[in-house]
N, C-alpha and C positions, 0 to 999 in steps of 0.2 A: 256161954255162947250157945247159939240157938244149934240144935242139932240138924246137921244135913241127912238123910236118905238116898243113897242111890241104889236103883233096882236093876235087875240085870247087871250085876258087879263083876260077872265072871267073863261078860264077854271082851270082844275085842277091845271095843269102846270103853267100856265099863272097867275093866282091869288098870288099864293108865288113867283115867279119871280118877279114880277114887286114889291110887297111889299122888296125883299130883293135888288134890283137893286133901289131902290129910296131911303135905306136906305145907299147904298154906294155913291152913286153921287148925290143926292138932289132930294127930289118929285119933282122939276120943270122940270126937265131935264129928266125924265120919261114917256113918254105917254104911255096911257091902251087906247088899241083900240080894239072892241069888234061890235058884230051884234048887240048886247042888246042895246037897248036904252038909259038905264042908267046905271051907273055901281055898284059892289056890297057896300058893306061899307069898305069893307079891300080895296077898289081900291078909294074910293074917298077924300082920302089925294093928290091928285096928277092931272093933267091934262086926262081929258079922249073926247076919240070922237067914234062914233058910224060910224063904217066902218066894208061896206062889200066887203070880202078879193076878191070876183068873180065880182067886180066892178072896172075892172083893169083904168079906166083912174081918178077914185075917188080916188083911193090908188096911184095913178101915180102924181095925181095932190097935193094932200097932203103931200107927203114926199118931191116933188120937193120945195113948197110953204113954209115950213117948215124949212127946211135946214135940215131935217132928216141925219141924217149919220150913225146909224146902228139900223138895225131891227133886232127882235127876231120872228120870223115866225110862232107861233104854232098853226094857223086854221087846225083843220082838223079831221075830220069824225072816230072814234074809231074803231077798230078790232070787236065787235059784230054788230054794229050800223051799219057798212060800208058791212059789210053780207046784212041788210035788205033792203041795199038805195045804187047796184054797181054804179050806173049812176053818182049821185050827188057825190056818197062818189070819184070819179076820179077825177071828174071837178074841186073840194074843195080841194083837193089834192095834185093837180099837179097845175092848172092853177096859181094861187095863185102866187104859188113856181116861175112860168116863169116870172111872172109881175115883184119881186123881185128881182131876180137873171137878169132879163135886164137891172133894175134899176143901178144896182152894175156894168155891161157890160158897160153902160152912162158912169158911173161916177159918179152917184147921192148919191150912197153908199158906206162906206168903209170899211163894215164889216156886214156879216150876220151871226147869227145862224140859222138851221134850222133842227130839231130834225127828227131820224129816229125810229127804235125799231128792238125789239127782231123778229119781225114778219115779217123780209124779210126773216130770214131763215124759212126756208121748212121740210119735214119729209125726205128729205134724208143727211140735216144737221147734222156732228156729234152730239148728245144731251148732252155729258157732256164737258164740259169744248170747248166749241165750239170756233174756233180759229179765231182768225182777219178777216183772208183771206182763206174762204174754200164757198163749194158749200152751192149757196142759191136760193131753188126753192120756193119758197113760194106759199102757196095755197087757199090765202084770198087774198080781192081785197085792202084792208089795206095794207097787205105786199106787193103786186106786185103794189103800187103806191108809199113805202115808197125805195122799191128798184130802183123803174125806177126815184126818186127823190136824191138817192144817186149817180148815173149815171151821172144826167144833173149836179149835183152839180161839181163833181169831172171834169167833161166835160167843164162844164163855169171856174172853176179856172184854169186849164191846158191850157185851148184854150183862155183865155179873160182876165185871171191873179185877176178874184171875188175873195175877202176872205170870202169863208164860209165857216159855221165850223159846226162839226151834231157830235151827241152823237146817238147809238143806244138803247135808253131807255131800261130796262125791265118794270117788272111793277111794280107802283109808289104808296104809302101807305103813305095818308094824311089825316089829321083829319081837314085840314078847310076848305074843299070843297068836295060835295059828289060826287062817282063816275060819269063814263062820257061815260059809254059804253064799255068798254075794257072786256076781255076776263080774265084778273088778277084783274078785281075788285071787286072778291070776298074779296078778303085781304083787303079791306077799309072796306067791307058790314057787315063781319065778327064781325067787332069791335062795330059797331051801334048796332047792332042788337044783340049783346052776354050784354051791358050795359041796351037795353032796354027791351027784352024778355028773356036772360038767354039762349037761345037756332039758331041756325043757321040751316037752310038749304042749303045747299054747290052745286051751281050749276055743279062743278068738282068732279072728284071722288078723293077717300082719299089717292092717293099715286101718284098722278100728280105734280108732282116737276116744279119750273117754277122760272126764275132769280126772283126778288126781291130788290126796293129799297126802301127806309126810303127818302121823299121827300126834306128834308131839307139836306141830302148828295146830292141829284138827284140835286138840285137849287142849291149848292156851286159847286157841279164837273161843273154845265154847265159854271159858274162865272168864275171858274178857267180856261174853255178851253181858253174861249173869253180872258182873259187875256194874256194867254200865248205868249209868241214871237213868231212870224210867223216864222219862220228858226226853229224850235224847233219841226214844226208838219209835222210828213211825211202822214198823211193818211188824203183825201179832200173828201172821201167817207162818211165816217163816223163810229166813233171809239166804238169797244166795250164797254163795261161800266157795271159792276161788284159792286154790296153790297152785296145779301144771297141771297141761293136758300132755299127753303123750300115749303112742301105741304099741304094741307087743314088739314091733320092727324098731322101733325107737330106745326103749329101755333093755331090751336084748345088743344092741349098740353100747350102751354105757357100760353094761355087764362085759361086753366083750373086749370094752377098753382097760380093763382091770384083771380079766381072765379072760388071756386070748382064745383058748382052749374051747371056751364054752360055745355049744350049739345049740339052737331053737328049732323047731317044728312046729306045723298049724295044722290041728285038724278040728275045725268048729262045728261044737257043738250046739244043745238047744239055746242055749243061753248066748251064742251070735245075734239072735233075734233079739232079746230083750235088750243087749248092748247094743243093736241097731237103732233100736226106738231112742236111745237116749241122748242126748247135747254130746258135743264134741269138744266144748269148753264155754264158761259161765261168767256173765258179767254181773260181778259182786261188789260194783258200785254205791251201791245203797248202804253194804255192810259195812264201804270202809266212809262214807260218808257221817252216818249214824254214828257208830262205834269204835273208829279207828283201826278195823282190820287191818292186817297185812303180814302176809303168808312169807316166813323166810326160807324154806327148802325150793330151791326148784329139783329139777329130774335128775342133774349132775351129783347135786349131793345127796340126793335123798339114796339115790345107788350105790354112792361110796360108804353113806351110813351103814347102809340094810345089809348089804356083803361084809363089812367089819363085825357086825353084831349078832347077827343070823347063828341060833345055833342048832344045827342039826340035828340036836339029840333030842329033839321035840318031836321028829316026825317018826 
């Protein structure tokens, strides 16, 4: 079987990808590739190698050497994290993305994924039910690398005939990895910190609505895209992608129906702004048109999951 790559293995995303892609084709057939030196315990059932993605002829030389035939791409610099660090958060960003995508231009590859997000649209983006194909000004250097990434994508398969394929995330709500910098990762922090103090302080304010996914739909929709028959996908951009929208005042509800105990507070930080500019929920029409989407957590459960599973002893 043709050997998979996934880069950036240790993150959020990366860590249940790889644990549920080894459990469909074989841990052998799986590489976790990551900066870290070693990898975590959920990633060391499997082949792993220690690769940095801005080391384009180390990653050029590996996938060649390898017989690599499709990577999953997800280095890269998060929506808060990528405010403090513009420089690096570009170069991690984009560069990465062109070493790959020339890969696939060769030959070397026969399939990429390469994830986008909620945060190439912008504040002049309609905010509710934000459509496919409409205006996106984005006003973080996260979104204006995740859009000029959606570009070269759609750009190398048109002009060079690459299969990649991009989902544009919201944000992602996992109990087995701790957040990663994002601007939605209240909604993970929420849950540690209501099990081990009873109480949250909400870097957002209490009626900021923002898409929302349950990570375990987020890792079956991305399984499902790469599966689908090429003839089946009209959009090389990258497709909407839809589970619950919901706000800090809302998921602090659910938490409080389970632990009455528990208390919230707001005091909004820089990143109000950046979850201001963005949709307030997404119409992923196209996705389940195309590919047969469809998200089974909504907010109810995805809170009884995350409070059952959540383990403290991580923070």
């Amino acid at each position: 079987m043709a050997k998979t790559l996934v880069i950036g293995a240790g993150g959020q995303i990366g860590t249940e990808l790889v644990v549920a892609l080894r459990n469909k084709i074989g841990s052998e057939n799986v590489i976790a590739a990551d900066v870290k030196p070693t990898p975590s315990d959920l990633l060391s059932n499997g082949p792993y190698i220690q690769l940095d993605v801005l080391d384009r002829e180390q990653v050029r030389q590996y996938i060649i050497n390898n017989e690599i035939k499709e990577v999953y791409l997800l280095a890269a610099l998060l929506s808060a994290t990528a405010e403090k660090n513009p420089d690096f958060a570009w170069r991690l960003n984009m560069e990465g993305l062109f070493t790959i995508l020339d890969l696939a231009k060769e030959g070397y590859l026969k399939k990429i994924f390469w994830p986008s997000s909620i945060a190439v649209f912008g504040p002049t983006t309609p905010k509710d039910n934000t459509p496919q194909y409409t205006v996106m000004e984005p006003s973080t250097v996260y979104g204006i690398s995740k859009q000029a990434g959606e570009r070269w994508c759609e750009y190398y398969h048109n002009k060079f005939g690459v299969d990649v394929r991009s989902i544009r995330y919201p944000g992602l709500i996992s109990y087995t990895s701790l957040p990663g910098g994002g601007t939605t990762d209240y909604a993970v922090d929420i849950f540690y910190q209501a099990k081990k103090h009873k109480k949250y302080e909400c870097f957002l304010a209490e009626n900021t609505r923002l898409p929302m996914m349950f990570m375990e739909d987020a890792i079956r929709g991305t399984i499902e895209l790469m599966d689908a028959p090429t003839e089946t996908l009209t959009v090389r951009s990258s497709y909407n992608f839809s589970g619950c929208s919901f706000t800090p005042t809302e998921i602090a509800n659910e938490i409080k129906q389970l632990m009455p105990e528990f208390e919230i507070t707001y005091k909004p930080d820089f990143r109000q702004e950046i979850a201001d500019s963005w949709p307030g929920s997404i119409d992923d029409t196209v996705a389940r048109k195309d590919w047969g989407w469809k998200e089974k957590y909504g907010i109810k459960e995805l809170a009884q999951f995350m409070l059952a599973n959540v383990d403290i002893e991580k923070i």
